[in-house]
N, C-alpha and C positions, 0 to 999 in steps of 0.2 A: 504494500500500500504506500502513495505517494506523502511524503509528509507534506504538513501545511506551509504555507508560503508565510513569507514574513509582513507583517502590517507594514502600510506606511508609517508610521511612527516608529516601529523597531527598525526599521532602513536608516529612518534618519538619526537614531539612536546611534547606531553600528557606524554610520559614517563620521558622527561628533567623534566618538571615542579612535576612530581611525587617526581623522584630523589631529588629533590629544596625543598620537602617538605611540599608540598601543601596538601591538604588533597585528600583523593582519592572521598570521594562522592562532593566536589567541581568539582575536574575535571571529572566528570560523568556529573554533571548538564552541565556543561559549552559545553561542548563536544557533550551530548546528549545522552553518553551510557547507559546500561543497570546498576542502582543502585541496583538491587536484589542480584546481587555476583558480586562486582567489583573489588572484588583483584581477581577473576579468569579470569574475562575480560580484567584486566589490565597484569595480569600475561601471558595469553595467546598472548596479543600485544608483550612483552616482549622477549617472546619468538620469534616471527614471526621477531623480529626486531633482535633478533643475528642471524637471518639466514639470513637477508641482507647482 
């Protein structure tokens, strides 16, 4: 079963604490995303979030 997708607010959670300097495969574990290309997953959030 596919897990659930992340709220817009948890995106833009994930992206603050990036920006702060957290490491990126920390916030994958914590998060739950996908650790195989996480700067394209985080980059894609990224994206979705200046189109808010």
């Amino acid at each position: 079963m596919k897990k659930a997708r992340l709220t817009e607010a948890q995106i833009m959670s994930v992206l603050r604490q990036m920006e702060g300097g957290v490491a990126v495969a920390e916030l994958c574990r914590e998060h739950g995303m996908s650790s195989a290309y996480p700067e394209v997953t985080l980059a894609q959030a990224r994206d979705k979030a200046r189109q808010i």
